[in-house]
C-alpha positions as CSV (number, residue, x, y, z in Angstrom):
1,X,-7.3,-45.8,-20.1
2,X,-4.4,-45.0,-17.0
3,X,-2.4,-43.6,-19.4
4,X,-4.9,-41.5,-21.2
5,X,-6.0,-40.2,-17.0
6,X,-2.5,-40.3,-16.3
7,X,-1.5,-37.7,-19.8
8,X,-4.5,-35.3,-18.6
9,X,-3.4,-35.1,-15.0
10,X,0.3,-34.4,-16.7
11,X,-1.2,-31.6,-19.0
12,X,-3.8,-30.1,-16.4
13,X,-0.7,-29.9,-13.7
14,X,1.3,-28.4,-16.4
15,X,-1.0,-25.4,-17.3
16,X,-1.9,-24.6,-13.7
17,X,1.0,-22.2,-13.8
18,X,-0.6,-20.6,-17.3
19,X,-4.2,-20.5,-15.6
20,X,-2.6,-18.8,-12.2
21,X,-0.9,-16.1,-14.0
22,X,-3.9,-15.2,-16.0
23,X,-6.1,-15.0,-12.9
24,X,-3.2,-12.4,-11.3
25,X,-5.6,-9.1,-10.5
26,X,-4.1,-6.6,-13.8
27,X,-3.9,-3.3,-13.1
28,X,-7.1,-1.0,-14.0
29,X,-6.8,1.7,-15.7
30,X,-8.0,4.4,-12.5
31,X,-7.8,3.6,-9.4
32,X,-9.6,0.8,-7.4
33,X,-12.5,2.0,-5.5
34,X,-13.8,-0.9,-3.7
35,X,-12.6,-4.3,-1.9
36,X,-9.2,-3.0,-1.4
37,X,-8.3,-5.7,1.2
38,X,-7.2,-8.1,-2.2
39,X,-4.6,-9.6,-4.0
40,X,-2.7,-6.5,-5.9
41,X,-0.9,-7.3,-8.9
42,X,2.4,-7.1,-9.6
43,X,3.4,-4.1,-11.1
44,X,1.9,-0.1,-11.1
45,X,3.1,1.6,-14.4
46,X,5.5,4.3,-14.2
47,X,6.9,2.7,-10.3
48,X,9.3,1.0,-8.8
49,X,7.9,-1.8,-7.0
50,X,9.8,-3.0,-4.4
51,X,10.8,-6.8,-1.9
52,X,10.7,-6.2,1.8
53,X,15.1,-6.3,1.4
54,X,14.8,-3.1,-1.2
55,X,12.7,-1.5,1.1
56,X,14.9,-2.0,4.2
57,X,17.9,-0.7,2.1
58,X,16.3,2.2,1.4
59,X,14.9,2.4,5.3
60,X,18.6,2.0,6.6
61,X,20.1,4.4,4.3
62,X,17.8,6.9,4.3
63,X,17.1,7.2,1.2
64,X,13.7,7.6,0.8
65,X,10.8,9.2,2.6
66,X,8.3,6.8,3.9
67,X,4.8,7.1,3.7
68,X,2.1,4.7,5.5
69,X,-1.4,5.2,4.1
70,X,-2.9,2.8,6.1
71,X,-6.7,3.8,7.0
72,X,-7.6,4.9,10.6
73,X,-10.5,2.9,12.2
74,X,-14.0,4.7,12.0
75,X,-15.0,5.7,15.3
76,X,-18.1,3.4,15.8
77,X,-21.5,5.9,15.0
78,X,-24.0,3.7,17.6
79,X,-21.9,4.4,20.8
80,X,-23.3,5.8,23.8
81,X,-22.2,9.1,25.4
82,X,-19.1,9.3,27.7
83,X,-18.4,6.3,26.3
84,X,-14.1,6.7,26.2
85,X,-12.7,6.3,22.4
86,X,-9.4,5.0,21.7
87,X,-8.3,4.4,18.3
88,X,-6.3,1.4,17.9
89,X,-2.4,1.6,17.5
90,X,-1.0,2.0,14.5
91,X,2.6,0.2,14.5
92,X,4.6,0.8,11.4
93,X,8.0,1.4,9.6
94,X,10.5,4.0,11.8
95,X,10.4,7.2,10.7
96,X,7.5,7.3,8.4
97,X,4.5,9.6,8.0
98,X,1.2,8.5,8.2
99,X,-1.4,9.8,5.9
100,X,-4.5,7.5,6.8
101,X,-7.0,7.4,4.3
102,X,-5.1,9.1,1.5
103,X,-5.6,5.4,-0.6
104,X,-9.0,5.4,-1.2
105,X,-10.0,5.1,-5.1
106,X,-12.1,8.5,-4.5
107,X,-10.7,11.0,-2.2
108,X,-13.2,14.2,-1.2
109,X,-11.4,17.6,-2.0
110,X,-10.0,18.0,1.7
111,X,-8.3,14.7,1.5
112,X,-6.8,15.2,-1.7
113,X,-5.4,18.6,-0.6
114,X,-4.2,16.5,2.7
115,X,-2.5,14.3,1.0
116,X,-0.8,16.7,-1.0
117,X,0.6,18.6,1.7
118,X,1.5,15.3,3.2
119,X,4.0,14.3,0.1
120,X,5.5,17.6,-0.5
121,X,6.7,17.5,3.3
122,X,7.8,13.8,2.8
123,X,9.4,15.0,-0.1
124,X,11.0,18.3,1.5
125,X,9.4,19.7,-1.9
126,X,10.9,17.7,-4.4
127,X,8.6,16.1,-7.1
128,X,11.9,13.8,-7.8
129,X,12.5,12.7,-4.2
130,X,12.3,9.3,-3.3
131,X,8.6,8.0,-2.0
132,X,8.3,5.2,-0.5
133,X,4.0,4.3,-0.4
134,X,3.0,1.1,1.5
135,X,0.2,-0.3,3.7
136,X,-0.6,-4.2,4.3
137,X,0.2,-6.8,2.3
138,X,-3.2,-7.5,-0.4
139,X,-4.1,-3.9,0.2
140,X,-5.1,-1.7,-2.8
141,X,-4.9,1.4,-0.7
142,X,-0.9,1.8,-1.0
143,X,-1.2,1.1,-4.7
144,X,-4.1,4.1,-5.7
145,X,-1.7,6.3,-2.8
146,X,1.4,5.4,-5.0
147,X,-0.7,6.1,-8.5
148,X,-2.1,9.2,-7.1
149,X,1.7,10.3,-5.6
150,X,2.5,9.5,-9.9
151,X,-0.5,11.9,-10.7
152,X,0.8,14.6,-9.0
153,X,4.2,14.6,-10.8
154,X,6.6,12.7,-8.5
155,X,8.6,10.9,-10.4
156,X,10.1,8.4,-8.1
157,X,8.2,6.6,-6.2
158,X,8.2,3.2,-4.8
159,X,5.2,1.0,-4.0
160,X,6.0,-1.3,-1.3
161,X,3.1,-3.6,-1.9
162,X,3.8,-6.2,1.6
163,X,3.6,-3.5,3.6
164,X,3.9,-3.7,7.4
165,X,3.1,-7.5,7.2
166,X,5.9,-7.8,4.9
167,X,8.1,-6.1,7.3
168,X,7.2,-7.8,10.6
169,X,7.7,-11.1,8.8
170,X,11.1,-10.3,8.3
171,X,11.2,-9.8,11.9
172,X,12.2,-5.9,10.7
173,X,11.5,-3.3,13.8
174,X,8.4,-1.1,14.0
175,X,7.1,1.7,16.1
176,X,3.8,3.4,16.8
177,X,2.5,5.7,15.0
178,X,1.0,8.8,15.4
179,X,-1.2,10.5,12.1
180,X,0.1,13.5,10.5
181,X,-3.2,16.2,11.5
182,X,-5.9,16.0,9.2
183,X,-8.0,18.6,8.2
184,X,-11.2,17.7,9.9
């Protein structure tokens, strides 16, 4: 009887890695248009996906454009007038632009225009240049931002799927951030 319970604890412990990579999110066919603070998975067809020490040789030799796409807070609807609104600071990777919410599964017209002004400046133009598209780490936003940036036409771009969390772990510097103007 132990070594029966001792040959299925053996077996079970050896499939776990089988069973986890199965339950690794796949990537949908569009774009993902709800719960977007969740595990990603590990690739997006047709880009490069890059480690936090890619991304930082890219950062330090300039050889990419950097976009964030990290959402602005919502300006709370209920709050009562003169009350004084500051958004939170933004900190995130030198020298990128920020295009907040430019990663949602659905974007509205203006938006989508937005964020297409957004990567032809990051891009000086050039559908081949070098995009770099990151958020947070377990944040679908950077990876529809970096599918969309593929819709378009550019054809190198670079998902940076750990985002600023990636880069603070590795004790990388930020700055604050100030969002490119929006239309509205």
């Amino acid at each position: 009887m132990r070594r029966h319970l001792a040959a299925v604890l053996v077996a079970a412990t050896l499939a776990m890695p089988a069973m986890a990579q199965q339950q690794e999110p796949f990537e949908p066919e569009g774009y993902r248009t709800d719960n977007y603070r969740a595990p990603v998975p590990a690739t997006l067809q047709g880009a490069r996906v890059l480690t936090t020490m890619e991304a930082e040789t890219i950062w330090r030799e300039k050889s990419g454009a950097f976009v964030d796409v990290m959402p602005r807070p919502p300006k709370p609807k209920n709050l009562p007038p003169g009350t004084v609104w500051r958004d939170a600071p933004r900190f995130d990777i030198p020298g990128s632009i920020w295009l907040p919410d430019t990663g949602y599964g659905t974007l509205p017209p203006a938006m989508d225009d937005y964020f297409r002004r957004g990567l032809e400046r990051a891009s000086r133009g050039s559908k081949s240049a070098l995009l770099v598209i990151y958020c947070l780490a377990d944040c679908w936003m950077s990876w529809n931002a970096a599918k969309r940036a593929l819709a378009y036409g550019y054809s190198n771009v670079a998902w940076y799927p750990d985002g600023t969390d990636g880069w603070e772990r590795a004790k990388l510097m930020t700055s604050e951030a100030q969002p490119d103007p929006r239309p509205d």
